[in-house]
C-alpha positions in Angstrom: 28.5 -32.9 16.0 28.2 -29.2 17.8 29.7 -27.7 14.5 26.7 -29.6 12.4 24.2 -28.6 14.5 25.3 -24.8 14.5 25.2 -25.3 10.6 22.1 -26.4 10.9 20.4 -23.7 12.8 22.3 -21.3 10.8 20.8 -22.5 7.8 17.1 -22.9 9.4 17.3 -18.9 10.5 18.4 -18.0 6.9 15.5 -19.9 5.7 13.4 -18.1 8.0 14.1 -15.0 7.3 14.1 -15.7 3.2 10.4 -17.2 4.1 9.3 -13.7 5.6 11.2 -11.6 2.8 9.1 -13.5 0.4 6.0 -13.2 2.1 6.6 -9.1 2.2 8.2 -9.0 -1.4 5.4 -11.5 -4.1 1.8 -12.6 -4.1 0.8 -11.7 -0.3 -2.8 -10.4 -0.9 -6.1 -11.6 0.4 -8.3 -12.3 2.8 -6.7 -12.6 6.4 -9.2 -13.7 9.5 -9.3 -13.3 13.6 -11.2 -15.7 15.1 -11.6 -14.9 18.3 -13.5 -11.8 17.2 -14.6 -12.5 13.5 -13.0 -9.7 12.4 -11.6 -9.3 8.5 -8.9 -7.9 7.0 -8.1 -7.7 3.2 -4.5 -7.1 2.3 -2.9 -5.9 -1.2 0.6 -5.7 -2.4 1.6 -2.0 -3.7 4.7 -0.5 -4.5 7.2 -0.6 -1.3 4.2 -1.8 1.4 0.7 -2.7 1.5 -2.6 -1.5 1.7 -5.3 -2.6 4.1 -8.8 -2.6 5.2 -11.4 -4.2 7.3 -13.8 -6.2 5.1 -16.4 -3.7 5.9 -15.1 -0.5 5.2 -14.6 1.4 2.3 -10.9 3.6 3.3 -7.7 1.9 2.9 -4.7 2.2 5.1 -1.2 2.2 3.6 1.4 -0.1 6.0 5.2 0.6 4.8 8.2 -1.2 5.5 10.1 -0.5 8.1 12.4 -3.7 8.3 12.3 -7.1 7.3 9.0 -8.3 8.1 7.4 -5.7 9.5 5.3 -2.6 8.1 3.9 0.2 10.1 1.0 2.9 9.1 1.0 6.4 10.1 -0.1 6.1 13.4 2.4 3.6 14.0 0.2 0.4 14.1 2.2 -2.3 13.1 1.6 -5.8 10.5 4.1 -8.4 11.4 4.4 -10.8 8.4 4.8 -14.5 9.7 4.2 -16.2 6.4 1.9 -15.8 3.4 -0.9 -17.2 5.3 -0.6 -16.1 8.6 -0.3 -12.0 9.9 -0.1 -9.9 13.3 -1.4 -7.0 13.8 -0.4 -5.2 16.8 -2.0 -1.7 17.9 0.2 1.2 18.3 -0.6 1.4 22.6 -0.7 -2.2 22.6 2.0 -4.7 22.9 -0.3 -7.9 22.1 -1.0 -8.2 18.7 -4.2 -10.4 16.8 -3.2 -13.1 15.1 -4.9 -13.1 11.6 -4.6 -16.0 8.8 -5.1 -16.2 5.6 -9.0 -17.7 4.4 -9.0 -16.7 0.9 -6.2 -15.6 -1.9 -7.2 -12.5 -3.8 -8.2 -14.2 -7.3 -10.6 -16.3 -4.8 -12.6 -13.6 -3.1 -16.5 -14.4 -2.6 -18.3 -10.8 -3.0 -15.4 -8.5 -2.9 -15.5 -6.3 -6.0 -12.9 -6.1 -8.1 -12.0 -3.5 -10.7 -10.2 -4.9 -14.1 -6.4 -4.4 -13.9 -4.9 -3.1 -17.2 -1.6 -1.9 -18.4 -3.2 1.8 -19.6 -3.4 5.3 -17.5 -6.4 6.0 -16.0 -6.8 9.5 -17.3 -10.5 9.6 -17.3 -10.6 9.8 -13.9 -7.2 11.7 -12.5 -7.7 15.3 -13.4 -9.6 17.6 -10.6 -9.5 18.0 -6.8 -7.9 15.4 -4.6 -8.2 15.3 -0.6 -5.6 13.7 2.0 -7.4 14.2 5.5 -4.2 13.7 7.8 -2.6 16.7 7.2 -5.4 17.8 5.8 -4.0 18.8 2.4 -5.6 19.3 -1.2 -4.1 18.4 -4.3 -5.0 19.4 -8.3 -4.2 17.4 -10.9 -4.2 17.8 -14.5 -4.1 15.7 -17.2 -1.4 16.0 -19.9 -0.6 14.3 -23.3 2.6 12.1 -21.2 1.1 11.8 -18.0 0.0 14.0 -15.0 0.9 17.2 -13.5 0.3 18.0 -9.8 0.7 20.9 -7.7 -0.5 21.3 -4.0 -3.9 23.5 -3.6 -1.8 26.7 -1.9 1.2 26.4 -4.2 1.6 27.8 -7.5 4.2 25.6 -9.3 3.4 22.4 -11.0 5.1 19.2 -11.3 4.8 17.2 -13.9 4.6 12.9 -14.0 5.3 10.6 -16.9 3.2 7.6 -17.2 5.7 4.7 -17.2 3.3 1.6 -18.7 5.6 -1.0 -16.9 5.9 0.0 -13.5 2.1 1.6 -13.7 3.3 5.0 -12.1 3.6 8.5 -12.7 7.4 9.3 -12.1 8.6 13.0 -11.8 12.3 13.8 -12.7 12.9 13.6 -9.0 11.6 9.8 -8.6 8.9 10.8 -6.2 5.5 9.1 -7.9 2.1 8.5 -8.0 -0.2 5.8 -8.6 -4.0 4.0 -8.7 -5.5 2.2 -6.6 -9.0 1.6 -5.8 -10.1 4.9 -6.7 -7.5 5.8 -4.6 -4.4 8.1 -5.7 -1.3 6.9 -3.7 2.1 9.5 -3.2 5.1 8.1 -2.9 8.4 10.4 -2.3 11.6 8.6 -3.3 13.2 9.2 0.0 10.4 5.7 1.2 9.6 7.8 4.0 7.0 10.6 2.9 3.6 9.0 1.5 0.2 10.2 1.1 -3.3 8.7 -0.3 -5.7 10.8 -1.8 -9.5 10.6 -2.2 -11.2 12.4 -4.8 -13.5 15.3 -4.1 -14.3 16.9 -7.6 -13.6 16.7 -11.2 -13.4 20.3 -11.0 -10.5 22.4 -9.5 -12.3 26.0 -10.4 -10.7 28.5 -8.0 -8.0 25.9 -6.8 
């Protein structure tokens, strides 16, 4: 009997764990409420983490994974993910997190705009200035006939990105990347660790 009930629990911490690895890994995105002080966050899958924002404001914060389950931002706030309908956010100074669940799924979304999702670069709308405000860094990118190239604004060497349709990023030869979102153009280095999001500033780069 001791031996079936260590099985068991066994068995229910595996299923756990596969529950919160799921959660973090396939259709997590939506609308995610705090009652206590009516506050809303709306959530979206990307490549590797998640980006998030109150419903109110317009700049989206990008949440990686650090282990299973969990996903900090730059300033080390953390999202713990319970299940797909329930999150907890926990300040970085803070060790009591809010407890947010899910009230709407993303295809369900009562006035949130949505932009059409394709399978085609956005061109139109890469080349020219770009603006990360933590470090405070500027970026030009050009447009080119397979894809992007990018170089930082005090650098003079250019790296170039090949649009790859199925994964919908631009990939350098070293697997660093970048891609769309929102009107927002999201770095990610292929070490996981170094990521940046961009906000337009111009379509020209003149004197950058």
């Amino acid at each position: 009997m001791r031996q079936y009930y260590i099985s068991f629990a066994l068995f229910v911490s595996v299923f756990l764990h596969f529950l919160v690895d799921a959660a973090g890994q396939s259709g997590f995105n939506g609308v995610f409420f705090h009652s206590p002080s009516g506050d809303y966050l709306i959530v979206e899958e990307g490549n590797g983490g998640f980006l998030v924002k109150r419903k109110e404001e317009d700049k989206w914060t990008l949440f990686n994974l650090a282990k299973s389950g969990e996903y900090f931002d730059r300033r080390g706030n953390r999202i713990e993910i319970w299940n797909q309908s329930k999150i907890v956010y926990v300040p970085v100074r803070s060790r009591r997190g809010r407890v947010y669940f899910l009230t709407e799924p993303e295809n369900n979304r009562p006035g949130i705009e949505r932009k059409p999702q394709n399978n085609s670069p956005v061109l139109s709308g890469l080349e020219g200035l770009w603006y990360n405000d933590s470090p405070g860094i500027y970026l030009v990118v050009v447009e080119t006939r397979d894809g992007i190239k990018a170089r930082l604004k005090d650098e003079r060497k250019w790296v170039s990105y090949v649009w790859q349709k199925n994964e919908g990023i631009y990939l350098s030869d070293e697997g660093n990347y970048y891609y769309v979102k929102d009107n927002t153009l999201i770095y990610r280095h292929s070490d996981g660790v170094h990521n940046l999001l961009f906000t337009k500033k111009s379509n020209s780069f003149d004197g950058y």
